[in-house]
PyMOL commands that place a pseudoatom at each C-alpha (Angstrom):
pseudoatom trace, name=CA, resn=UNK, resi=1, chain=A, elem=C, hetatm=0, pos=[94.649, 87.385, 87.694]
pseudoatom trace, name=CA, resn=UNK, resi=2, chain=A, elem=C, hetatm=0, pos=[98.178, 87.401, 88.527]
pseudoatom trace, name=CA, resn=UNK, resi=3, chain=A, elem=C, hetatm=0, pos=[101.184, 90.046, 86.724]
pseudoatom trace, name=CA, resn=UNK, resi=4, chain=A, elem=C, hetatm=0, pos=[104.812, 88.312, 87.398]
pseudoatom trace, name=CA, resn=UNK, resi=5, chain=A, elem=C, hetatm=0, pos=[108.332, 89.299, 86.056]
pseudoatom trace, name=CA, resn=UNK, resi=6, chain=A, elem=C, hetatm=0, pos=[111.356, 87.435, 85.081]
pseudoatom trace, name=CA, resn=UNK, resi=7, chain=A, elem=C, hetatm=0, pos=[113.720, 88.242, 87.522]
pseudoatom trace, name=CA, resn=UNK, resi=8, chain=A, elem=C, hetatm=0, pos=[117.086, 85.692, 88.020]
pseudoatom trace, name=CA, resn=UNK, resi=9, chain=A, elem=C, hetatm=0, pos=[115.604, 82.437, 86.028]
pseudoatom trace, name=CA, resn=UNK, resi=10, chain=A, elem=C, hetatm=0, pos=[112.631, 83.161, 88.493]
pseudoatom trace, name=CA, resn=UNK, resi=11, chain=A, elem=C, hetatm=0, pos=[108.997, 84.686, 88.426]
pseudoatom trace, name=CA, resn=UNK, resi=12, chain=A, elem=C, hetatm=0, pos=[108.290, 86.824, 90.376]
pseudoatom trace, name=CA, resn=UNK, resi=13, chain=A, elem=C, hetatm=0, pos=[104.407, 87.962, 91.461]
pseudoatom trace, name=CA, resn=UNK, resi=14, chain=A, elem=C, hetatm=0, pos=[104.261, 91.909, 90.888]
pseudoatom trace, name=CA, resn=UNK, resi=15, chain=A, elem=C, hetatm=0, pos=[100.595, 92.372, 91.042]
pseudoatom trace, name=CA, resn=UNK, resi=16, chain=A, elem=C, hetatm=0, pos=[97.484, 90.159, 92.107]
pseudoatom trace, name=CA, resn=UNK, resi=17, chain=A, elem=C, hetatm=0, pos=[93.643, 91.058, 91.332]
pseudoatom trace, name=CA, resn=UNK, resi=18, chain=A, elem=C, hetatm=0, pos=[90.656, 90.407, 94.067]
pseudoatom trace, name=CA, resn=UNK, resi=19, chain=A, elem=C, hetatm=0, pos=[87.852, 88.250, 92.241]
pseudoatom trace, name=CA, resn=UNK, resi=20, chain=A, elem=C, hetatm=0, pos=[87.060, 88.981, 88.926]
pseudoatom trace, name=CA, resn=UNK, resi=21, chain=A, elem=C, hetatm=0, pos=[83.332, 89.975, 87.919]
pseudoatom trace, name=CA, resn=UNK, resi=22, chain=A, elem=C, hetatm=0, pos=[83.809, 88.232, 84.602]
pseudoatom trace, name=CA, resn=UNK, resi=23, chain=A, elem=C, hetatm=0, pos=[86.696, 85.622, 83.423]
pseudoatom trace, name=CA, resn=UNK, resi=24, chain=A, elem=C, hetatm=0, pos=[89.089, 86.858, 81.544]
pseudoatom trace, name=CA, resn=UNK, resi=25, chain=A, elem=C, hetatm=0, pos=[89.017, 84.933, 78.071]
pseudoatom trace, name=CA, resn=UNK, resi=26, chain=A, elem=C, hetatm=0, pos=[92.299, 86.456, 76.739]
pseudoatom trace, name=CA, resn=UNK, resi=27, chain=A, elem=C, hetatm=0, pos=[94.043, 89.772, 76.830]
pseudoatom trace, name=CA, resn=UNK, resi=28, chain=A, elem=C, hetatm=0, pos=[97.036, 91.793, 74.929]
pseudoatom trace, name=CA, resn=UNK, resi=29, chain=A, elem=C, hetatm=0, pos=[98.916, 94.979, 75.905]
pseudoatom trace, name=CA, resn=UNK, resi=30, chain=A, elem=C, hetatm=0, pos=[98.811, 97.873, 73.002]
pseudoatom trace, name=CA, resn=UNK, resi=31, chain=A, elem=C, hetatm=0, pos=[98.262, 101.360, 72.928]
pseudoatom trace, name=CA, resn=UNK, resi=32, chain=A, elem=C, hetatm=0, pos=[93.978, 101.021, 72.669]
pseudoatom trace, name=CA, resn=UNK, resi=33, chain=A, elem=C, hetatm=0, pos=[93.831, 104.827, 72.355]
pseudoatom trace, name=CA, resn=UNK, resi=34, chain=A, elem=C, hetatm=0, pos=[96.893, 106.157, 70.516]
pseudoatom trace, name=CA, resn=UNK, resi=35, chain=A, elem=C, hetatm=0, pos=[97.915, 108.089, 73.679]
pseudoatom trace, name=CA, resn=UNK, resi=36, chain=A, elem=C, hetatm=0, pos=[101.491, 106.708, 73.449]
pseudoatom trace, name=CA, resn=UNK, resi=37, chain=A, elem=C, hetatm=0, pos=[100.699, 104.850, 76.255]
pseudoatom trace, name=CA, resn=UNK, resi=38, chain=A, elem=C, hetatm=0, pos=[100.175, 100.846, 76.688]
pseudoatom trace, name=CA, resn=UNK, resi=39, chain=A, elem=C, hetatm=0, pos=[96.939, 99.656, 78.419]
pseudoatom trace, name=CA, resn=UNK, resi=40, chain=A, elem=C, hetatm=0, pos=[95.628, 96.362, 79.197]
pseudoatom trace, name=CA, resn=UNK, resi=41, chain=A, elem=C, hetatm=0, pos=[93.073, 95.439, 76.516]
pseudoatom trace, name=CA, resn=UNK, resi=42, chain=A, elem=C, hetatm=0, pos=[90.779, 92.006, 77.813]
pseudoatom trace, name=CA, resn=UNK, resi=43, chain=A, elem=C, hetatm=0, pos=[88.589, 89.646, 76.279]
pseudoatom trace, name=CA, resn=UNK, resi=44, chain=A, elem=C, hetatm=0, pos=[85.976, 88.983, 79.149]
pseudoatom trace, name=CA, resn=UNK, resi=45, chain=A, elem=C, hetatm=0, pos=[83.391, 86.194, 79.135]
pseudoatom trace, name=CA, resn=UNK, resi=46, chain=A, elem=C, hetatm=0, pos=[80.785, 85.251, 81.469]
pseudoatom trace, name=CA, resn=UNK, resi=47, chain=A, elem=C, hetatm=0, pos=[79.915, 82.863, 84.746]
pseudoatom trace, name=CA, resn=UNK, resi=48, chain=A, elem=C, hetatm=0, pos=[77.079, 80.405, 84.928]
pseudoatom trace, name=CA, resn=UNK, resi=49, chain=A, elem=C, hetatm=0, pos=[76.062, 78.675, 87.677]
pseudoatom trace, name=CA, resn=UNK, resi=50, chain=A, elem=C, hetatm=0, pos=[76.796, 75.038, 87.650]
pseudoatom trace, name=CA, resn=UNK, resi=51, chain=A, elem=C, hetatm=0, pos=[75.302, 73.926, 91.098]
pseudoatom trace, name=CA, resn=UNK, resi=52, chain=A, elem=C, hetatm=0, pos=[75.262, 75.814, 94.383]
pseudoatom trace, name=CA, resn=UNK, resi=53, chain=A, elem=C, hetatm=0, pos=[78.285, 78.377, 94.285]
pseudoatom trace, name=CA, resn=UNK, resi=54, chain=A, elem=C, hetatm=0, pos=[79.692, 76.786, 92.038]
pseudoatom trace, name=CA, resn=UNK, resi=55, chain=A, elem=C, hetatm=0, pos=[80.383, 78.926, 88.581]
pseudoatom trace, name=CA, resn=UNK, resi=56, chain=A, elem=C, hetatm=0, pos=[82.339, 77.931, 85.521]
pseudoatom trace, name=CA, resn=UNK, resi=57, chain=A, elem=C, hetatm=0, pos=[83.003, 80.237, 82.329]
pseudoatom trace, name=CA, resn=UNK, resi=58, chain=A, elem=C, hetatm=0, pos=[79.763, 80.206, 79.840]
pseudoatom trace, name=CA, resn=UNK, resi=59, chain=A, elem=C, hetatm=0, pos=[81.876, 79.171, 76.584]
pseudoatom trace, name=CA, resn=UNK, resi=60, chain=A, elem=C, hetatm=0, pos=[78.110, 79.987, 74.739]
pseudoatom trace, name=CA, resn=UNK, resi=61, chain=A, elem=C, hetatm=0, pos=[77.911, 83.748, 75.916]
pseudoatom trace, name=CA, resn=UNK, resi=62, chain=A, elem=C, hetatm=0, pos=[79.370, 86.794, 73.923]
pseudoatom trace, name=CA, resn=UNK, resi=63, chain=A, elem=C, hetatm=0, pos=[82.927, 88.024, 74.948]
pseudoatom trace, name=CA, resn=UNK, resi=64, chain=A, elem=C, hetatm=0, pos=[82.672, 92.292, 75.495]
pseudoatom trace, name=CA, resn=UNK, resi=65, chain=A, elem=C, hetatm=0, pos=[86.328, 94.163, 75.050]
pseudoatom trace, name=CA, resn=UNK, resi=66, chain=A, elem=C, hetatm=0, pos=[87.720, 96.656, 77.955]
pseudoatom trace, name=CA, resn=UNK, resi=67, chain=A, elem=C, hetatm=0, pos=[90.369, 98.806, 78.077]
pseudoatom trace, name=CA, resn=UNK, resi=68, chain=A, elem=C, hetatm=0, pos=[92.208, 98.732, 81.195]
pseudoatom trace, name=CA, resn=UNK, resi=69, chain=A, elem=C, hetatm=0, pos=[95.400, 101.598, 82.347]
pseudoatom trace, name=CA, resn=UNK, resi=70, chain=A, elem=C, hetatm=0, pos=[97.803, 100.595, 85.690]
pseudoatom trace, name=CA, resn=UNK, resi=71, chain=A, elem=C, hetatm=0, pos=[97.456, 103.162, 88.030]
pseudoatom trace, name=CA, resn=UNK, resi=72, chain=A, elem=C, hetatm=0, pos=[100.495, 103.013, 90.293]
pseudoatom trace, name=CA, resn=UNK, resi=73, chain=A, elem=C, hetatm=0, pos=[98.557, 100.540, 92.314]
pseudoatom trace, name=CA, resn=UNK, resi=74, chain=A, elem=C, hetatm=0, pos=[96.535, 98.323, 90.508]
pseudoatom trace, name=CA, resn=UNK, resi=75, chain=A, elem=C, hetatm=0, pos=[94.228, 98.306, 86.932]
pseudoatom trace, name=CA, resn=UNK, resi=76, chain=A, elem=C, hetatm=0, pos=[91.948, 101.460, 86.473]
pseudoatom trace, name=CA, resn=UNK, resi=77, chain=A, elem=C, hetatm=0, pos=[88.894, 100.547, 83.845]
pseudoatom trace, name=CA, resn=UNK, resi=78, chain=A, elem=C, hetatm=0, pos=[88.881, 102.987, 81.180]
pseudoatom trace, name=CA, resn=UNK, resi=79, chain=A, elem=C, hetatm=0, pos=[85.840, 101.692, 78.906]
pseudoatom trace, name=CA, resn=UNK, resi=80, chain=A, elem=C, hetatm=0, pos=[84.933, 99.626, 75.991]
pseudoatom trace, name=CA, resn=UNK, resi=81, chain=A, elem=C, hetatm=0, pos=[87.372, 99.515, 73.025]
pseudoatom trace, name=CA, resn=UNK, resi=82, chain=A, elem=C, hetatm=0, pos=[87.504, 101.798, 70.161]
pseudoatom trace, name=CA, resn=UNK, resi=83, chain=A, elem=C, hetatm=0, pos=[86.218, 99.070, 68.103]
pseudoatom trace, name=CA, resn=UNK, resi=84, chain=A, elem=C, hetatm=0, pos=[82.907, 98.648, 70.549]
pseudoatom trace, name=CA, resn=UNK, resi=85, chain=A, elem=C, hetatm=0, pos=[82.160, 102.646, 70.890]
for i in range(1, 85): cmd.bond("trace and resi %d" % i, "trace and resi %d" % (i + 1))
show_as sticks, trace
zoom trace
């Protein structure tokens, strides 16, 4: 996953992730626990195996919900949603 900002016409990269466990399906930014404060709420799906290490997303599998808070340096996991608990 990449975070950019509009900066002069141009994007700029302000944040890149290592590998991801699970593919993101979608996300949103909103205040998951009433705090006052935004986090990153994502959608995540699942891998299968397609042939050697090869690995797509499993469109069949569940999506699970997590709640995710920037930490000065990168995304902290803070659990499941509200809605989940």
């Amino acid at each position: 996953m990449k975070c950019c900002h509009l900066s002069d016409n141009t994007l700029r990269l302000t944040w890149c992730s290592s590998d991801l466990d699970r593919p993101i399906v979608s996300f949103t930014v909103r205040d998951a626990d009433d705090d006052g404060m935004n986090e990153l709420v994502v959608e995540e799906g699942s891998y299968h195996r397609i042939i050697g290490q090869l690995y797509a997303m499993d469109r069949t599998a569940p999506a699970r919900s997590t709640v995710w808070r920037w930490d000065e340096w990168g995304f902290s996991y803070v659990g499941k949603t509200p809605e989940q608990s």
